[in-house]
C-alpha positions as CSV (number, residue, x, y, z in Angstrom):
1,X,19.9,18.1,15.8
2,X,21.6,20.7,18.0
3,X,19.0,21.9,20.9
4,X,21.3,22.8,23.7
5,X,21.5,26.3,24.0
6,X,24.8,27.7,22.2
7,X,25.3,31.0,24.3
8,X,26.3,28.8,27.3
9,X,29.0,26.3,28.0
10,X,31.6,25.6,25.5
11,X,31.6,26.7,22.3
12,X,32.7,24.0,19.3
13,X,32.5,23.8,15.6
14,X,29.6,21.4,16.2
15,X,27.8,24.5,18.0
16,X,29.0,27.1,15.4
17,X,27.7,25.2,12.4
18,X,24.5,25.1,14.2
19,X,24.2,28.9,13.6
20,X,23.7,30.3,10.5
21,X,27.1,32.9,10.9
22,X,29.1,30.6,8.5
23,X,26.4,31.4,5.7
24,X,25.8,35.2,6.6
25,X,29.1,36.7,7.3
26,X,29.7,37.7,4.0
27,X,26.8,39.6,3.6
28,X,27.3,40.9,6.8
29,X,30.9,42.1,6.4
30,X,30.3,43.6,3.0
31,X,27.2,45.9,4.9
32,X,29.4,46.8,7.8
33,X,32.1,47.9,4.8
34,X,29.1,49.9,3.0
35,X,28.3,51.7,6.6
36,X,32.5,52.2,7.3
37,X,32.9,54.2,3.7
38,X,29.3,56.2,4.8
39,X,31.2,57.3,8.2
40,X,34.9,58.0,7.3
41,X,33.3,60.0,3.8
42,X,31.1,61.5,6.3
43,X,33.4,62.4,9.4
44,X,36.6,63.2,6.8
45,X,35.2,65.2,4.1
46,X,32.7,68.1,3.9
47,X,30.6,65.9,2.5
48,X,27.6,64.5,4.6
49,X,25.9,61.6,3.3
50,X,23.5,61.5,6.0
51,X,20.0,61.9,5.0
52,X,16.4,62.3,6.4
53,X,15.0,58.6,8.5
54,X,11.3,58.9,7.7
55,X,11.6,56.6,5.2
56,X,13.7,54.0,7.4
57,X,10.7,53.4,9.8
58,X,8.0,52.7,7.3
59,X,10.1,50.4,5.5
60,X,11.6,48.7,9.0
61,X,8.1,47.5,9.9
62,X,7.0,46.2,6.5
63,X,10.1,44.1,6.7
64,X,10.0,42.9,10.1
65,X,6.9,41.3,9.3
66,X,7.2,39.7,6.1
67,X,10.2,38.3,7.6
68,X,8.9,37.4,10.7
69,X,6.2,35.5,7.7
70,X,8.9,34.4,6.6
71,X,10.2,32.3,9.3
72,X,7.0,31.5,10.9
73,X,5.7,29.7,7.4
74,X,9.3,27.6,7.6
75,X,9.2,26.6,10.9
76,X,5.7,25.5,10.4
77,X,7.2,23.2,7.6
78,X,10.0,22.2,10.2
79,X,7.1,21.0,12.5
80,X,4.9,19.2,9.8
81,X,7.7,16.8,8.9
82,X,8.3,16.1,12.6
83,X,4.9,15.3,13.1
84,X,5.0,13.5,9.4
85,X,7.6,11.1,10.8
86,X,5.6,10.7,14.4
87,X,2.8,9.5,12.2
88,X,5.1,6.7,10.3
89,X,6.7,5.7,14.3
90,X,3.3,5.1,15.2
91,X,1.5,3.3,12.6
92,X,5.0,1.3,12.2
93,X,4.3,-0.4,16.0
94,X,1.0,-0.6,15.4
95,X,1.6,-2.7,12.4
96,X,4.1,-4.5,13.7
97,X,2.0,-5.5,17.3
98,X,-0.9,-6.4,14.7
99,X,0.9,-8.8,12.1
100,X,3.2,-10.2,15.6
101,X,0.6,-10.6,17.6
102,X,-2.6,-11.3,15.8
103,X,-1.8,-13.5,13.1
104,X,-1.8,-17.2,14.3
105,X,1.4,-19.0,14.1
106,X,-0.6,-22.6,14.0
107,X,-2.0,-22.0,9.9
108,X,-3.8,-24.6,8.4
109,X,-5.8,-24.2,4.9
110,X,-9.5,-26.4,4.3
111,X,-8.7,-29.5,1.8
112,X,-8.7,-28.9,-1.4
113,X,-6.9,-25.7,-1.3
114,X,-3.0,-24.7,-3.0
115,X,-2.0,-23.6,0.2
116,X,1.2,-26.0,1.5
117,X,0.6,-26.6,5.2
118,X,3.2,-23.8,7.3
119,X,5.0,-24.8,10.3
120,X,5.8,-22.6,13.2
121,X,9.0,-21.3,11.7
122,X,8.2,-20.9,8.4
123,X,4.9,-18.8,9.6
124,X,7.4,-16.7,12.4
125,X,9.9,-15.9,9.5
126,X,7.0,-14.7,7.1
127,X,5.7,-12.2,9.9
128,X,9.1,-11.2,10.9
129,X,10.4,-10.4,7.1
130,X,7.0,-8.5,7.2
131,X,8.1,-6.1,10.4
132,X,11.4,-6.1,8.6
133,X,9.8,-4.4,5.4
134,X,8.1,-2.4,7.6
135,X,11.1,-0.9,8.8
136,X,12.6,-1.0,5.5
137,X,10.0,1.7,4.5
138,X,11.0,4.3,7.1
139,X,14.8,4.1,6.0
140,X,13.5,4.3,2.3
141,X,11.4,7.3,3.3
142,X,14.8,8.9,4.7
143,X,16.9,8.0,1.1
144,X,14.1,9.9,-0.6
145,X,13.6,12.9,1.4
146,X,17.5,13.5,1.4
147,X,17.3,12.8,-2.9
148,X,19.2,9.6,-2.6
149,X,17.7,7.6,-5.3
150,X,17.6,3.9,-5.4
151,X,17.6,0.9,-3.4
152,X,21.3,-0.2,-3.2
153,X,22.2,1.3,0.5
154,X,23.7,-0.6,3.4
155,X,20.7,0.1,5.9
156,X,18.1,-0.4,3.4
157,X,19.1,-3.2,0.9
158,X,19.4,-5.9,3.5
159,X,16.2,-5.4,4.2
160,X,14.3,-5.6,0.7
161,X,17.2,-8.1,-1.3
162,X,14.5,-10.9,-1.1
163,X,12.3,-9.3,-3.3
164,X,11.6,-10.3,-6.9
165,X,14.1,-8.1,-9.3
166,X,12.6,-9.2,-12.6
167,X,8.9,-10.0,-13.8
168,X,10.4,-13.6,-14.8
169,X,13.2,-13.8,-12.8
170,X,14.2,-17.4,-10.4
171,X,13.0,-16.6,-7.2
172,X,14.7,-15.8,-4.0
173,X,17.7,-15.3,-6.4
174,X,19.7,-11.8,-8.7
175,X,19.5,-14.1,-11.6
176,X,18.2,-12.0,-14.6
177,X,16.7,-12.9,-17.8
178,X,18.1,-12.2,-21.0
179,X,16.5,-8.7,-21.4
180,X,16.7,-5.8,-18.9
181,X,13.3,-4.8,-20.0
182,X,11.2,-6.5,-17.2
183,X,13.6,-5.5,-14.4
184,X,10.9,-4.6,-11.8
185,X,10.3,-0.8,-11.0
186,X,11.5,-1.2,-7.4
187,X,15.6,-2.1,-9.0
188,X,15.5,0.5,-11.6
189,X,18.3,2.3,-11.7
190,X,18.9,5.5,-13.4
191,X,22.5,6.3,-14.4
192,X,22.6,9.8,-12.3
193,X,21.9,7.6,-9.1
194,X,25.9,7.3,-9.2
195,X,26.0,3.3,-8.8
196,X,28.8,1.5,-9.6
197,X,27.6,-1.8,-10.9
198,X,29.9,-5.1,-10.6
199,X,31.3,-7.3,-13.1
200,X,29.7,-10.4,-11.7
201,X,27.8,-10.5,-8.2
202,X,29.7,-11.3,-4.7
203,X,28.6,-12.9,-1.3
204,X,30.8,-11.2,1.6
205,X,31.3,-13.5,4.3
206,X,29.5,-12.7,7.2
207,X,32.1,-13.7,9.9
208,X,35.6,-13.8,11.6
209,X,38.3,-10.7,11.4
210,X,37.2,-7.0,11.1
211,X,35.8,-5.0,8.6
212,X,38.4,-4.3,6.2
213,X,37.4,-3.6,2.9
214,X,35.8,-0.1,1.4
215,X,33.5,-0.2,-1.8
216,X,36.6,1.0,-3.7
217,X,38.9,-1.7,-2.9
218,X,36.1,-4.0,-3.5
219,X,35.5,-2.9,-7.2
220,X,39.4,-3.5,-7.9
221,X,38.9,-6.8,-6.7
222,X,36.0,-7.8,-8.3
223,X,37.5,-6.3,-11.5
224,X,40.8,-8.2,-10.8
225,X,39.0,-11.6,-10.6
226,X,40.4,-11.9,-6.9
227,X,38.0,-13.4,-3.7
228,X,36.3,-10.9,-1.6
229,X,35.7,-12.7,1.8
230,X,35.3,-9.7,3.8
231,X,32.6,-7.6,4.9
232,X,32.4,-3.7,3.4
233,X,33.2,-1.0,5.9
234,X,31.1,2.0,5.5
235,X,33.1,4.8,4.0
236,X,32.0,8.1,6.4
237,X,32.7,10.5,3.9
238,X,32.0,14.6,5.0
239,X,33.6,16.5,7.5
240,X,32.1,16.8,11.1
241,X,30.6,20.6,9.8
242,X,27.5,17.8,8.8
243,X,25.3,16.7,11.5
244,X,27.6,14.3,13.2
245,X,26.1,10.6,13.9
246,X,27.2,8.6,17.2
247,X,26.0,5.6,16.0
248,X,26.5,3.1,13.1
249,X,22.8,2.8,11.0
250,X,24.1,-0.2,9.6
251,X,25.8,-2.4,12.5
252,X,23.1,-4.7,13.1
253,X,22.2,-5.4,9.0
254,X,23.9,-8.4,7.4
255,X,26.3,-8.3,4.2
256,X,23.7,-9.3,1.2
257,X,24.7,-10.5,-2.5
258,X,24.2,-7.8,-5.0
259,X,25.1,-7.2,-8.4
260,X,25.9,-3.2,-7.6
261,X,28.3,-1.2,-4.9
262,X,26.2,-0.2,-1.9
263,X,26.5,3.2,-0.6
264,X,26.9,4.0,2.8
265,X,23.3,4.9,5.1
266,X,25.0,8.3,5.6
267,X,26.2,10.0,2.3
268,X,26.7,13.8,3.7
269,X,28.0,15.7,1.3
270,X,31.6,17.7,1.3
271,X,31.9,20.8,2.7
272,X,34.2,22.7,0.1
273,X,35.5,26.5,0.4
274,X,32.6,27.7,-1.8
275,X,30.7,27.3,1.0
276,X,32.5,29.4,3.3
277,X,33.5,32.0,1.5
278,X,30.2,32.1,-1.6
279,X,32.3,35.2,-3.5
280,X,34.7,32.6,-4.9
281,X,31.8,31.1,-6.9
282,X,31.9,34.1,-9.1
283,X,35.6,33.0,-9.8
284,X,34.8,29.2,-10.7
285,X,31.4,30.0,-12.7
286,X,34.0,32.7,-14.9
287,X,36.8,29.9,-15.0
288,X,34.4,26.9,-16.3
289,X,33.1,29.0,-19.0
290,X,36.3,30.8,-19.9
291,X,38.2,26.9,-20.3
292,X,35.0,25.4,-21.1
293,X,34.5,22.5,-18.9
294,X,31.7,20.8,-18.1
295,X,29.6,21.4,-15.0
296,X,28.8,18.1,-12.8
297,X,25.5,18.6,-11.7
298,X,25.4,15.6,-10.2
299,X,27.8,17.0,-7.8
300,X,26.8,17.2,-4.2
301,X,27.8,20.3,-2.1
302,X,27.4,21.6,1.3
303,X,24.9,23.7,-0.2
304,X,22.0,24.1,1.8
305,X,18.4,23.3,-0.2
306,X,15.1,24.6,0.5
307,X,13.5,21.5,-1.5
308,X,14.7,18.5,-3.6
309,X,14.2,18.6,-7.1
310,X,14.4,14.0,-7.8
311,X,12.2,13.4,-4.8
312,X,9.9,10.9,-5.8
313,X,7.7,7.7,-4.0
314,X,9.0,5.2,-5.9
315,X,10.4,2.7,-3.0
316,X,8.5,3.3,-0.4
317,X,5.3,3.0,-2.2
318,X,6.3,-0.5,-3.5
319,X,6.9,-1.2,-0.2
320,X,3.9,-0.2,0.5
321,X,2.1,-2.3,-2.1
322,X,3.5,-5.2,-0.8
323,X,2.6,-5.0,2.7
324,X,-1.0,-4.3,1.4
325,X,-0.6,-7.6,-0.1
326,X,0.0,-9.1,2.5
327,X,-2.6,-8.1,4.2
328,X,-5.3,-8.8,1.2
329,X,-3.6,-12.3,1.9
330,X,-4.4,-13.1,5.2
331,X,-7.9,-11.5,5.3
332,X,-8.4,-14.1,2.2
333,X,-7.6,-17.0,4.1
334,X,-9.2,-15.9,7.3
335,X,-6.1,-15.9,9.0
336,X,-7.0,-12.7,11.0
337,X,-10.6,-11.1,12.0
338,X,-12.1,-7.9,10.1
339,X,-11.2,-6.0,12.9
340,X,-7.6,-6.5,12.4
341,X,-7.2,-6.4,8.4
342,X,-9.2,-3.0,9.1
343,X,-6.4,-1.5,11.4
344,X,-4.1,-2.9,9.0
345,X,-5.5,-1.2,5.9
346,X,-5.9,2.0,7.8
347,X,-2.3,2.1,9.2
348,X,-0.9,1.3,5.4
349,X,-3.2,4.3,4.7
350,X,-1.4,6.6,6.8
351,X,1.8,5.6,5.9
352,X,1.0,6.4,2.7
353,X,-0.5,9.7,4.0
354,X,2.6,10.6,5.8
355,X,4.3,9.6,2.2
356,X,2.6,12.1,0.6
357,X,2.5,15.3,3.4
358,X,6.8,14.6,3.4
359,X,7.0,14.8,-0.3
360,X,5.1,18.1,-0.1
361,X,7.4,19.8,1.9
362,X,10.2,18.5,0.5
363,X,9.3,19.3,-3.2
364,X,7.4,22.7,-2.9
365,X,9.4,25.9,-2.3
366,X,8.3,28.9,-1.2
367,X,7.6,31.1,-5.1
368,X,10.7,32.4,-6.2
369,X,9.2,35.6,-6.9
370,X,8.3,36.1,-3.6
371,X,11.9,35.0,-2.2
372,X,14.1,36.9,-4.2
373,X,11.8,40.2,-3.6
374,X,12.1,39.7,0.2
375,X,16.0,39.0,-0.4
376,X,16.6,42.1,-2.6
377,X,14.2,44.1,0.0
378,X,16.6,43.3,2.7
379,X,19.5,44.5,0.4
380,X,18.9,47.5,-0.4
381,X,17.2,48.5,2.8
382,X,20.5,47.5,4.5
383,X,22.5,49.4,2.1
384,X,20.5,52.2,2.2
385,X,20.7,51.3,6.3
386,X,24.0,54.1,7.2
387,X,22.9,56.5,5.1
388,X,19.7,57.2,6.9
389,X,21.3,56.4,10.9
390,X,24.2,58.5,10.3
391,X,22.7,61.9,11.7
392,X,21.9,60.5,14.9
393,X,24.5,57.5,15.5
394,X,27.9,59.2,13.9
395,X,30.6,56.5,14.6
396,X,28.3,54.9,16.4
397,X,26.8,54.1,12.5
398,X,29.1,50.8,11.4
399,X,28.2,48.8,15.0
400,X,24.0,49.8,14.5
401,X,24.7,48.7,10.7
402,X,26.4,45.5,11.1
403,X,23.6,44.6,14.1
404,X,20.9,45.1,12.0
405,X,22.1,43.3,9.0
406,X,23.0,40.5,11.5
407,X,19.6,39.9,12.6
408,X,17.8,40.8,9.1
409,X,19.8,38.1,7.5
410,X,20.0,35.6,10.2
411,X,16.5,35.7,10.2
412,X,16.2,35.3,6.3
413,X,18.7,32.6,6.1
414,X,17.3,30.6,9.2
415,X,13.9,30.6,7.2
416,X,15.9,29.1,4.2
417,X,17.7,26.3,6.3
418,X,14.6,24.9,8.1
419,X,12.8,24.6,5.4
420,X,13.3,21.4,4.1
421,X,14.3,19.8,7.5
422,X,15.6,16.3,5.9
423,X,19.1,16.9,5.1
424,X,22.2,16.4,7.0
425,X,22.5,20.1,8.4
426,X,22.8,20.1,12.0
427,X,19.6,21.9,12.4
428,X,17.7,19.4,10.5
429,X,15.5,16.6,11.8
430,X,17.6,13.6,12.9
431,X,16.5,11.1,10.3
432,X,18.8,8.5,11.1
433,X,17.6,8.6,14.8
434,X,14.1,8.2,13.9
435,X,14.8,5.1,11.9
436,X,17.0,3.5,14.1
437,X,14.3,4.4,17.1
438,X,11.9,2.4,14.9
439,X,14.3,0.0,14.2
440,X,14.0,-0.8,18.3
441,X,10.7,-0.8,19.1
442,X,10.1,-3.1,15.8
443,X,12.9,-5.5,18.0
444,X,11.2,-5.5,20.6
445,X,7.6,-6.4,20.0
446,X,9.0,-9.1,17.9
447,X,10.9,-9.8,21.2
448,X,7.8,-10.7,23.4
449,X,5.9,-13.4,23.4
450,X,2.3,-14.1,21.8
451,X,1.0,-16.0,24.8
452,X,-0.8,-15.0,27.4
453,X,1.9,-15.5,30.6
454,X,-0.6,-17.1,32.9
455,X,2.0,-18.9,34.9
456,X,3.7,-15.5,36.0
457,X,0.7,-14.3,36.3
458,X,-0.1,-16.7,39.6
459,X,3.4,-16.2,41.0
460,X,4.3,-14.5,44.0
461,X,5.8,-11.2,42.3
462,X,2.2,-10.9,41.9
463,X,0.0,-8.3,44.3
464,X,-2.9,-7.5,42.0
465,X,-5.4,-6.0,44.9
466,X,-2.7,-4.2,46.6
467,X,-2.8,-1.2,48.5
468,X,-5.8,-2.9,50.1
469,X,-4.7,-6.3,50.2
470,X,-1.2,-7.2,49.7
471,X,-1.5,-10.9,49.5
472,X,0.2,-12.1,46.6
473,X,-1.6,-14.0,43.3
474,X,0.0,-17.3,44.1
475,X,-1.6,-17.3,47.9
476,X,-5.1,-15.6,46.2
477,X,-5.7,-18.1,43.5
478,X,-5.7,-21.2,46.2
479,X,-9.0,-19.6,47.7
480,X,-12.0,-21.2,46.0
481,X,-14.0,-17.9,46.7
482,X,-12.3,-14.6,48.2
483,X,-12.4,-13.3,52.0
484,X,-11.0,-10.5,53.4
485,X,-7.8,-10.9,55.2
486,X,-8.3,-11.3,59.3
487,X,-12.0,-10.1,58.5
488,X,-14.8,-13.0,59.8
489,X,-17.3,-10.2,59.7
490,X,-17.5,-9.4,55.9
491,X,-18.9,-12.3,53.8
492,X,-16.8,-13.8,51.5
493,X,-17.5,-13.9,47.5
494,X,-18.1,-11.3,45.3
495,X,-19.2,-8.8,47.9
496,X,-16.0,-9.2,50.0
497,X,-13.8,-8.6,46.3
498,X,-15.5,-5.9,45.5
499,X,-15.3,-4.1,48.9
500,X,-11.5,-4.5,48.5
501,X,-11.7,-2.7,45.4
502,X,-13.6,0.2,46.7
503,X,-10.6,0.2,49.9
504,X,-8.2,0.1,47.0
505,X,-9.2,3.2,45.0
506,X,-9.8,5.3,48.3
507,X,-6.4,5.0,49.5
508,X,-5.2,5.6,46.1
509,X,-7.3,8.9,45.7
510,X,-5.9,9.8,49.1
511,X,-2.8,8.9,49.4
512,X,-1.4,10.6,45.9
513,X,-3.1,14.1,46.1
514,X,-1.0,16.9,47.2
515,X,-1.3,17.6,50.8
516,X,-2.1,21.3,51.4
């Protein structure tokens, strides 16, 4: 997400993919060309093309509105996911600080019941895997609103390996049964998802050297029959024309066993010279019907989308569904109160909320009708632009024209890039970011402790009734009731505390107002 302002400083591809000038130029130029012919015909010949304006203003100001519409009802999509994906940062911390902090590491079950006894580990590795999933659902959220289907990705398979693949599968293990028919709907794997699967499943080692070894070589080992001991290195494939990304998604994940080729957590798509220059399309769509080769639709361009056609909840609502177990499982056993299981329910809720409001941008366009009039609006009021100017602006004509269908189309094609704010376009939202943001605060609450500190509490770093007394905890908590400091006139007790208090907040309300 570029939000520096471009006009100022220095200028780099980075800030000039930002702008839209790489998609409009054609369109642009071939306007400009339109208003040159008008003026040199005009200036020339005898012949003057210029003609009467009073159309020009009618049809200005329907246009500047439905295209300032235009761009207001995109932006206001832009926005929604933002606040879409505020909604999943939040209720992921408060899920996490509810499973870390309020369910008890000491578990017991009543006799009689099939629950084994846990011990302290094995109770703070089932709330950890927990937090874990629950970061696994925001990367999963990010693979589906950027159309990449599955589960086999570098920042989100660690994560989720653990579980089950198969309705009778061996736990905690790959191991599949005879039939592919009860592989689970969380591991199905369509064959457009572009997965490369491997002849028999590997374990990279997770230590010593470097990371060597791309997905590529890895197949012609595994195909070969030779050991794979080294970790994968993720294969950054697009050119820096995609939203660039200073950090590594997947640095802190483990190498898992699977039985297919992980992709990398950023898959950006080429950038090829049909984007730059669109006429040329016209030349391949003519040369792959004239030789008759097939079209890849699978394909992934530079192309900027307005919506995603494969988007669908599949991942993160299991996710989902598991967490909610989870959470049906403790409020069974009375391992937290109502309270909690409430906030727990109602946070799963709004994840699956957010779910839904983020496929709804991503999967509903604006009509086509409606886009395509607008677009063809725009055309032929800019074409019919230098004909109408002419009379008044002369040579002046091919500067106004090439202005006006500068701003007209920016506009228009801004509208169409913001969109659908979840690709890797440097004006859309930072998806990565916001994962790897979560990815941190989910680290740190599982960082802090879930006991109350009472022995810092009573230290000396301690000055809990300062400004008004700046004795410090350790010195406080010796008094067996509390007495003003150097004060034999005020009583001591509750009185004396609370008169403290009331000291406190005056010099705080005075001492922090603005003096006039």
């Amino acid at each position: 997400m570029v939000a520096k302002d471009p006009l100022f400083g220095h200028w780099t591809a980075k800030k000039f993919s930002a702008t839209v000038l790489d998609d409009i130029w054609p369109e642009v130029t071939f306007f400009t060309l339109v208003a040159t012919v008008v003026s040199v015909v005009s200036l020339k010949t005898s012949v003057d093309l210029g003609v009467s304006n009073q159309l020009l203003t009618v049809l200005g100001l329907v246009l500047g509105l439905v295209i300032s519409f235009r761009t207001s009802s995109a932006y206001e999509r832009y926005q929604d996911g933002r606040k879409m994906w505020t909604n999943i940062t939040v209720a992921s911390k408060n899920m996490a600080q509810m499973v870390w902090m309020h369910v008890p590491v000491e578990r017991t079950f009543p006799a009689g019941s099939s629950e084994a006894p846990m011990s302290v580990l094995q109770v703070t590795i089932e709330k950890k895997t927990m937090i874990n999933l629950i970061q696994a659902y925001a990367v999963s959220v990010k693979h589906l609103l950027r159309g990449e289907q599955g589960a086999y990705y570098r920042d989100l398979y660690p994560l989720i390996s653990f579980l089950p693949r198969h309705a009778n599968g061996i736990p905690g293990t790959i191991a599949a049964p005879d039939s592919d028919s009860e592989l689970l709907p969380l591991w199905q794997i369509a064959e457009t998802d572009g997965f490369q699967k491997l002849r028999e499943s590997y374990t990279p080692q997770t230590t010593g050297g470097p990371r060597k070894m791309t997905d590529a070589t890895m197949v012609e080992k595994v195909a070969s029959g030779s050991d794979i001991s080294l970790q994968i290195t993720p294969e950054r494939n697009g050119p820096a024309l995609t939203k660039p990304c200073s950090y590594d998604p997947e640095a802190v994940l483990p190498v898992i066993e699977s039985e297919y080729v992980l992709k990398p957590a950023r898959n950006p798509p080429h950038a090829s010279l049909y984007d730059f220059f669109p006429f040329l399309r016209l030349f391949r769509w003519l040369w792959r019907h004239l030789s008759g080769k097939p079209r890849h639709d699978n394909a992934r361009t530079r192309k900027r989308k307005a919506f995603s056609e494969i988007a669908e909840s599949q991942i993160p609502l299991e996710i989902l569904l598991v967490l909610s177990n989870y959470s049906a499982y403790l409020l069974k056993h009375d391992l937290i109160k109502p309270a909690i299981g409430s906030g727990l329910t109602n946070n799963i809720l709004s994840l699956t909320d957010s779910l839904s409001n983020l496929e709804r941008i991503c999967n509903t366009p604006l009509p086509f009708a409606y886009q395509a009039h607008l677009r063809m609006s725009v055309w032929i009021y800019l074409l019919l632009l230098p004909f109408q100017i002419y009379s008044f602006y002369q040579i002046i004509t091919i500067p106004a024209t090439a202005f006006a269908s500068f701003l007209m189309l920016g506009f228009l094609e801004i509208g169409q890039e913001i969109e659908n704010p979840f690709n890797y376009d440097m004006n859309d939202l930072d998806l990565d970011h916001f994962c790897l943001a979560i990815q941190r605060d989910l680290a740190e609450i599982t960082a802090s402790a879930t006991e109350i500190p009472f022995e810092h509490i009573f230290s000396k770093l301690n000055t809990p009734l300062a400004p008004a007394d700046v004795r410090h905890a350790e010195e406080l908590s010796k008094m067996d009731v509390y007495s003003m400091h150097g004060d034999d006139a005020t009583p001591s007790g509750n009185h004396s505390l609370r008169k403290i208090l009331v000291d406190g907040w005056k010099r705080v309300d005075m001492d922090t107002r603005k003096k006039t």
